[in-house]
C-alpha positions in Angstrom: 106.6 116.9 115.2 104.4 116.1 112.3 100.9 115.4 113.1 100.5 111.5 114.2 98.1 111.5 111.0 100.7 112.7 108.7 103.4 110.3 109.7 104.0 107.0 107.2 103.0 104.0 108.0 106.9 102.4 108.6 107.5 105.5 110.4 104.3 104.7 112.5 105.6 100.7 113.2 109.2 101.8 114.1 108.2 104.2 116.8 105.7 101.9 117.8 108.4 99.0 118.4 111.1 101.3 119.8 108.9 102.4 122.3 108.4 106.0 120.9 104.8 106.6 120.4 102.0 104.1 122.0 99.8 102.5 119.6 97.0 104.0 121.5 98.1 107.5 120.4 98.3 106.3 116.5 94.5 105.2 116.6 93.2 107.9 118.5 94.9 110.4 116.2 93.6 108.4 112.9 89.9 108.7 114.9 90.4 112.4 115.3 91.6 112.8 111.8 88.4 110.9 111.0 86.4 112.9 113.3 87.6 115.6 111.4 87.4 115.1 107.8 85.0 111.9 107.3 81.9 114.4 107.9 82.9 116.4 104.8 83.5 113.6 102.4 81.6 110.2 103.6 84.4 107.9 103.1 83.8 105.9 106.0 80.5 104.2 106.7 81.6 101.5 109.7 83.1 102.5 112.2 85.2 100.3 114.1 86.4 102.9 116.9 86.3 100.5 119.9 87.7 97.4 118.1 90.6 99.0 117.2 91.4 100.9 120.8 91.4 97.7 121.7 93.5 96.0 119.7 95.9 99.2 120.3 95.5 98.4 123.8 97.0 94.8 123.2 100.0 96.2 121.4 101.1 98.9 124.2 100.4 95.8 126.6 103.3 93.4 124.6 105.6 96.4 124.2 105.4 97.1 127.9 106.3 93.7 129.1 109.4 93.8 127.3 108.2 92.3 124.1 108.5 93.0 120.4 105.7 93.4 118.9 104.8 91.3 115.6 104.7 92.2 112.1 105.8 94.6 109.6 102.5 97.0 110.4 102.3 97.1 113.8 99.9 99.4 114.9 99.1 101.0 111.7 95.6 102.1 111.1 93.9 100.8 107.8 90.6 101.0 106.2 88.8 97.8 104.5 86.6 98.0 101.5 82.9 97.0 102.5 82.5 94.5 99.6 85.1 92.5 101.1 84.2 89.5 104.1 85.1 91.0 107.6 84.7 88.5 110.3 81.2 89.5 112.2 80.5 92.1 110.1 77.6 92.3 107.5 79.2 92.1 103.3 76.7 94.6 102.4 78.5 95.7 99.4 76.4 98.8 99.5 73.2 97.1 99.2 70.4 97.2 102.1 69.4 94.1 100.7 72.3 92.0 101.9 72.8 93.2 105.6 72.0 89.6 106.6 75.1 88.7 104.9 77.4 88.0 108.1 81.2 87.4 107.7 82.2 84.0 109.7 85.7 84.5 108.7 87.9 87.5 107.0 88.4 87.7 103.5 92.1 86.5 103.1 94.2 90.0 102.4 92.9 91.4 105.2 93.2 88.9 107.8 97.2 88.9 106.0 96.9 92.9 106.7 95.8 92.4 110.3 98.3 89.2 110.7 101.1 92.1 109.8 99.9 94.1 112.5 97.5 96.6 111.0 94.8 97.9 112.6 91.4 98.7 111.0 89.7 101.6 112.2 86.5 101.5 109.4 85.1 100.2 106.4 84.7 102.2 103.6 82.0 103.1 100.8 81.3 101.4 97.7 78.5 102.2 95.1 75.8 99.1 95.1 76.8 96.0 94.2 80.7 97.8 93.5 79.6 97.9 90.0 80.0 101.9 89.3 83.1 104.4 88.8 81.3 106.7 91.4 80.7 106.1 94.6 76.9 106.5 96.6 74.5 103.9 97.0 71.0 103.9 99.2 72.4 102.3 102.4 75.3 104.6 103.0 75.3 107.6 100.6 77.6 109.4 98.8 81.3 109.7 98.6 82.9 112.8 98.0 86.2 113.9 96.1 88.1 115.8 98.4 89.8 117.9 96.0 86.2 119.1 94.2 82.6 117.2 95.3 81.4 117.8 91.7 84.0 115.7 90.2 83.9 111.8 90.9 86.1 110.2 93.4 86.0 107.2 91.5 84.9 103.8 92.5 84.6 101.4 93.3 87.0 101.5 96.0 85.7 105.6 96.2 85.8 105.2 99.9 89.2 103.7 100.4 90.9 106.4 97.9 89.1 109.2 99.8 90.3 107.9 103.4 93.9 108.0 102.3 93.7 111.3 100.3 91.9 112.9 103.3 94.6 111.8 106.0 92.4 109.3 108.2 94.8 106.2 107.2 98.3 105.6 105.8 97.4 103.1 103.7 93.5 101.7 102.8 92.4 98.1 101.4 90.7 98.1 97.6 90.0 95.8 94.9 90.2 96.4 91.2 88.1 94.7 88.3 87.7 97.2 85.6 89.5 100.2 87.7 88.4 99.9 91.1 91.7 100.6 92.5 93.5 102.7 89.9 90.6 105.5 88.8 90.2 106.2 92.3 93.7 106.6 93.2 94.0 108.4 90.0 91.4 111.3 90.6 91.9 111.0 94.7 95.8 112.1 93.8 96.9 108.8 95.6 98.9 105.4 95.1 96.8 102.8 94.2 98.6 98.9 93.2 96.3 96.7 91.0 98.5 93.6 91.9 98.7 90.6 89.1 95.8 88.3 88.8 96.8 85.6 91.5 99.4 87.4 93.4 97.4 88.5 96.4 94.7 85.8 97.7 91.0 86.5 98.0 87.6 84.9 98.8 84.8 85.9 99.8 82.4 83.2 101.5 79.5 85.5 101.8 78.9 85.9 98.0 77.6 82.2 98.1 78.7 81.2 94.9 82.1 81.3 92.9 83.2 84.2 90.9 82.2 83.6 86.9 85.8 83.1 85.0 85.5 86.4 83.6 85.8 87.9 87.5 88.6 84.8 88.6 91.0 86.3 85.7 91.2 90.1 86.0 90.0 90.7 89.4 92.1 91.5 92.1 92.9 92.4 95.7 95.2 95.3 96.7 95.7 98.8 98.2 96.4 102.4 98.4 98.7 104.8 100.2 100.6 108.1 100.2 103.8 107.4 99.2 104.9 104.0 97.5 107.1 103.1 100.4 104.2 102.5 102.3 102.4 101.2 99.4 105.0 98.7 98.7 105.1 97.2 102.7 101.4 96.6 102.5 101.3 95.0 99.5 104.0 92.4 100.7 101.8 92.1 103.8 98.7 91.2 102.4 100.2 89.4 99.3 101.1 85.8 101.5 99.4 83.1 100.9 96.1 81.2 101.9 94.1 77.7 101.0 91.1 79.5 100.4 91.7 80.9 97.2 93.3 77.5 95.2 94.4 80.5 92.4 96.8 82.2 94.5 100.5 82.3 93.8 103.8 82.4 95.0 105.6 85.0 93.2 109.4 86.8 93.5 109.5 89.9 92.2 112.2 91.6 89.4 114.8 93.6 91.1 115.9 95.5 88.0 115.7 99.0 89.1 116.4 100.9 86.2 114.4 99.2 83.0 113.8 100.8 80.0 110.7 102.4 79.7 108.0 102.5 77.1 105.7 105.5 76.7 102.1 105.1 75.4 101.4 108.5 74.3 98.7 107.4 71.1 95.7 105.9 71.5 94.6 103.6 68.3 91.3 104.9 67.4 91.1 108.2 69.2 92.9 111.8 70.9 94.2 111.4 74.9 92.7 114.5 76.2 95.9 116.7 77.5 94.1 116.4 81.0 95.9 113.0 80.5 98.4 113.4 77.9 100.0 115.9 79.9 100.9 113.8 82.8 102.1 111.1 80.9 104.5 112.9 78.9 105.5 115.1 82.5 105.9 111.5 84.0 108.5 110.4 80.4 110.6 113.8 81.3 111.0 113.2 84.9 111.9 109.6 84.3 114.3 110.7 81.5 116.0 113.2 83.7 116.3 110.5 86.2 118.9 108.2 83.5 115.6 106.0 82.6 116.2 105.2 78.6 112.5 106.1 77.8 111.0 105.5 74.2 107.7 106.1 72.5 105.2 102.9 71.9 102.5 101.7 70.2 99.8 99.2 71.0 97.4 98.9 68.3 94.6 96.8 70.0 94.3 98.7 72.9 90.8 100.0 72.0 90.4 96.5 70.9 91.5 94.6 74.7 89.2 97.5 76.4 86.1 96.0 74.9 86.9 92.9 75.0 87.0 93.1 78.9 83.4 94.2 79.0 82.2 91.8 75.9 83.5 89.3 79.0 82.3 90.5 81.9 78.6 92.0 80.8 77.9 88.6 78.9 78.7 86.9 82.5 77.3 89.6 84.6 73.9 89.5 82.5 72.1 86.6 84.1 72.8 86.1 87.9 74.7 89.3 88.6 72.1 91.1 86.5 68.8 89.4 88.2 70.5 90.4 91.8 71.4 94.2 90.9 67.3 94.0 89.3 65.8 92.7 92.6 68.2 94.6 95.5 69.8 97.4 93.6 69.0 101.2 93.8 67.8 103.1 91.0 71.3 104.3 90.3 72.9 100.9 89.9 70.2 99.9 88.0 70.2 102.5 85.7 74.1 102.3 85.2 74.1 98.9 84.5 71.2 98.4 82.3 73.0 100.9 80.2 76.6 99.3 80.6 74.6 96.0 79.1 74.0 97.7 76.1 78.1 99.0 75.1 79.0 96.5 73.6 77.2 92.9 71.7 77.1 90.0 74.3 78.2 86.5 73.6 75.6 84.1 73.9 77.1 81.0 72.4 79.9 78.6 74.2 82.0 79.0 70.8 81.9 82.8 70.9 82.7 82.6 74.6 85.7 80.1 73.8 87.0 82.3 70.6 87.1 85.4 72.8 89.1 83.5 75.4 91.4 82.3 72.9 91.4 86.2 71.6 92.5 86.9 74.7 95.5 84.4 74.8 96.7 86.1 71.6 96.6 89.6 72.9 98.6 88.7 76.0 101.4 86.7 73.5 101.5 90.0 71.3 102.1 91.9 74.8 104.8 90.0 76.3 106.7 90.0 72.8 105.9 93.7 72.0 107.3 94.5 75.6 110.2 92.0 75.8 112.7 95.5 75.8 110.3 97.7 77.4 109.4 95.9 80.4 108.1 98.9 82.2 104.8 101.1 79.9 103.5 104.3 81.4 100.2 104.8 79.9 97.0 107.5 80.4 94.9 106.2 83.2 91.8 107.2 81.5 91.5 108.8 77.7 88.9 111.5 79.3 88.7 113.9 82.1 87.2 112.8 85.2 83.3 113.1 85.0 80.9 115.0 86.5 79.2 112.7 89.6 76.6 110.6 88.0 77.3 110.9 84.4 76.4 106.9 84.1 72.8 108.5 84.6 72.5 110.5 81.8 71.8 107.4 79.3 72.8 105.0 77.0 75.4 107.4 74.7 77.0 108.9 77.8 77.8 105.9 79.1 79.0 104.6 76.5 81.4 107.5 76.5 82.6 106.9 79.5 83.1 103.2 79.1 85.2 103.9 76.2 87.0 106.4 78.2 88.0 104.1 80.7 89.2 101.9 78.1 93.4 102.0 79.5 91.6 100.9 82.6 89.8 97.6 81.2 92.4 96.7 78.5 95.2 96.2 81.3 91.8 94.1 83.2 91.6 91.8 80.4 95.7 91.3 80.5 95.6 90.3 84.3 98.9 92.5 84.8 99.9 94.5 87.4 99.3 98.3 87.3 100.2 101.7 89.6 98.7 104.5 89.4 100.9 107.1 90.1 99.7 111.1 90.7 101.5 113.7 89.1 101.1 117.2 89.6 97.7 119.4 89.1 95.2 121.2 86.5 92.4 123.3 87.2 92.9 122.1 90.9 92.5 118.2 90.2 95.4 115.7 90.7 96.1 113.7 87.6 98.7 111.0 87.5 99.4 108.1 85.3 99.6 104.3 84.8 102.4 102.4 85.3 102.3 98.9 84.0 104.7 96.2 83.6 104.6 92.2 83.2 103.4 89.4 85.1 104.4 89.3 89.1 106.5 92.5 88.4 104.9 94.7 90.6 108.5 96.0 92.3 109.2 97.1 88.8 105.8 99.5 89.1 107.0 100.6 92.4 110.5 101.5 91.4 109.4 103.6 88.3 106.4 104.9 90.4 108.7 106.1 93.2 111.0 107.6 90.6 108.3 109.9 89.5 107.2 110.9 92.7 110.3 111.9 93.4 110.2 114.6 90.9 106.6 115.6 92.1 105.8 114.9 95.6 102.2 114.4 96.4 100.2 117.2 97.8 97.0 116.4 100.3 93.5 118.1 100.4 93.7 120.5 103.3 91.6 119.9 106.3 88.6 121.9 105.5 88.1 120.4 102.0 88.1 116.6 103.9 
């Protein structure tokens, strides 16, 4: 039998409800798995061992007396992202600063994860403040890729890409602003879903104040797994509904299994490095050889969108974010966003702020008509190579560099649309994989063409001794 850590989380809910395997067994195996590997790559930084053995408990109890067990996750271990409110637990978002920051009630997608019968086992790292594309801060440490500790493993949901890569949970909680989801899945050789702006609901009472605009329109909640079966039946779970976030909504998904594809194989002011060119144009074969009618594309404001995002978000984050990562951060947060500040020219006028709103607007129209017959794009993740750890400390030009790097990244921010980032295949010993993106509350298109391309390269995990 495969190893209880190996098995998927369905497979782990429908041996759990026919009586099978105990739910007991399933956590203690994730905890031995964690035992294991977590030592190696510091994905998890809160435990919650007893919580969940007795939750487990509860479950064998209600399968024993003859009764079926609730929801579509039963008993299947999960980690949540520690910048996200867990009820009793501190929102530390990896800053010491903000241990006094108790939960009184769970953030809404994963109290929907836990209503489905998922079980969380730990909270995992974040860099300060969530605000990096690596993973360490002061309070908790460092993150490490599984696949090479010198490379990134992404961030900000580092910790949550590393725990599913690594084998300690099916399936792991995240959130994406400018990447947080996808560039970890991406380098981590995972799934990773950056759902539609509004689709899965969020809020977070013990950030004391609302999120600027610039946050409430391309920030989202969603999650990671190992194959997109599993990916799929958590996103359903932790997509329903909830009154504290007035922005959420009700959405059906496209059924159209087979659309015709559009292949982003150009950037418009610069080369793809065949790091990520290759994958992309691996992923347009398989698809092809799968019946998927697959055509090149061009979109010539991509470069364009990417800055936008962080003309948006750094002329918000400058005052109250800014002050906050000045007073509590660590020297590496600092550093990295005092640089970030400088990428690109700030608005500092309400009719700048409107016209780049209203830029915005147009972009999205030009999308929707320029992907009316390609409803599906597969796109690079990133334009660049994953980094070296802490490149964002080597000044001003590098990261700038990288920022423009992550530009696939932060253009499909600034859209609000749903994205997948899919792995495909290996170089130099590093997973690479590619974005999948299609239109508004279409995320079962993403899945469909995401499961078609794993099915011509089925993902490969660390092995134990490299986490």
């Amino acid at each position: 039998m495969t190893d209880l850590w190996g098995l998927r989380a369905h497979q782990i809910a429908d041996l759990i409800r026919s009586r099978d395997l105990s739910c007991v067994e399933v956590v203690e195996a994730a905890l031995r798995r964690v035992d294991e590997t977590n030592p190696a790559v510091n994905a998890i930084v809160d435990r919650l061992d007893d919580a969940a053995l007795a939750q487990a408990k509860l479950v064998d109890s209600t399968v024993s007396r003859g009764e079926a067990p609730k929801g579509s996750l039963v008993g299947v271990p999960f980690t949540a992202k520690l910048n996200s409110d867990y009820e009793g637990l501190a929102t530390t978002n990896g800053v010491r600063g903000f241990a006094d920051r108790i939960a009184a009630r769970d953030n809404p997608c994963i109290g929907n994860l836990k209503r489905a019968g998922a079980i969380c086992i730990g909270r995992t790292n974040v860099p300060a403040f969530s605000a990096r594309y690596f993973t360490d801060n002061d309070l908790y440490g460092r993150t490490l890729n599984p696949w090479n500790p010198a490379i990134t493993p992404g961030g900000s949901s580092g910790g949550a890409a590393v725990s599913v890569a690594a084998g300690m949970v099916p399936i792991a909680h995240g959130n994406d602003r400018a990447g947080s989801i996808r560039y970890p899945a991406h380098v981590a050789g995972v799934f990773g879903i950056r759902p539609t702006v509004g689709r899965v609901p969020s809020h977070d009472a013990t950030l004391g104040f609302e999120p600027t605009l610039g946050t409430q329109i391309t920030n989202v909640q969603g999650c990671f797994a190992r194959s997109i079966p599993e990916l799929r039946v958590a996103f359903e779970a932790m997509s329903a509904g909830d009154a504290a976030d007035p922005n959420w909504i009700p959405a059906a998904s496209s059924h159209r299994m087979k659309p015709r594809i559009g292949v982003l194989t150009r950037w418009p002011t610069g080369r793809i490095d065949p790091f990520n060119l290759d994958a992309v144009e691996a992923a347009a074969a398989a698809l092809s050889g799968q019946g998927f009618d697959v055509v090149d594309v061009e979109i010539p404001w991509l470069e364009e969108a990417g800055r936008l995002f962080w003309t948006l978000t750094t002329s918000e984050d400058a005052g109250h974010l800014h002050s906050l990562v000045e007073r509590f951060g660590d020297r590496a947060i600092i550093q990295a966003r005092r640089a970030a500040l400088t990428y690109v020219a700030r608005v500092d006028t309400a009719a700048a702020y409107v016209a780049l709103l209203q830029r915005r607007s147009a972009l999205i129209r030009d999308f929707v008509e320029r992907t009316q017959n390609t409803p599906v794009l597969v796109m690079p993740v990133a334009l660049e190579r994953p980094p070296a750890v802490d490149v964002d400390q080597q000044g001003d030009a590098a990261v700038h560099a990288m920022l423009r790097g992550f530009g696939p990244l932060t253009a499909i921010s600034l859209l609000g649309l749903p994205s997948l980032a899919v792995p495909i295949g290996f170089e130099d010993g590093l997973p690479r994989g590619v974005q999948v993106v299609s239109g508004r509350f279409q995320e079962e298109l993403c899945f469909a063409v995401g499961d078609a391309i794993a099915l011509h390269d089925p993902v490969v995990w660390p092995s134990p001794q490299h986490g």
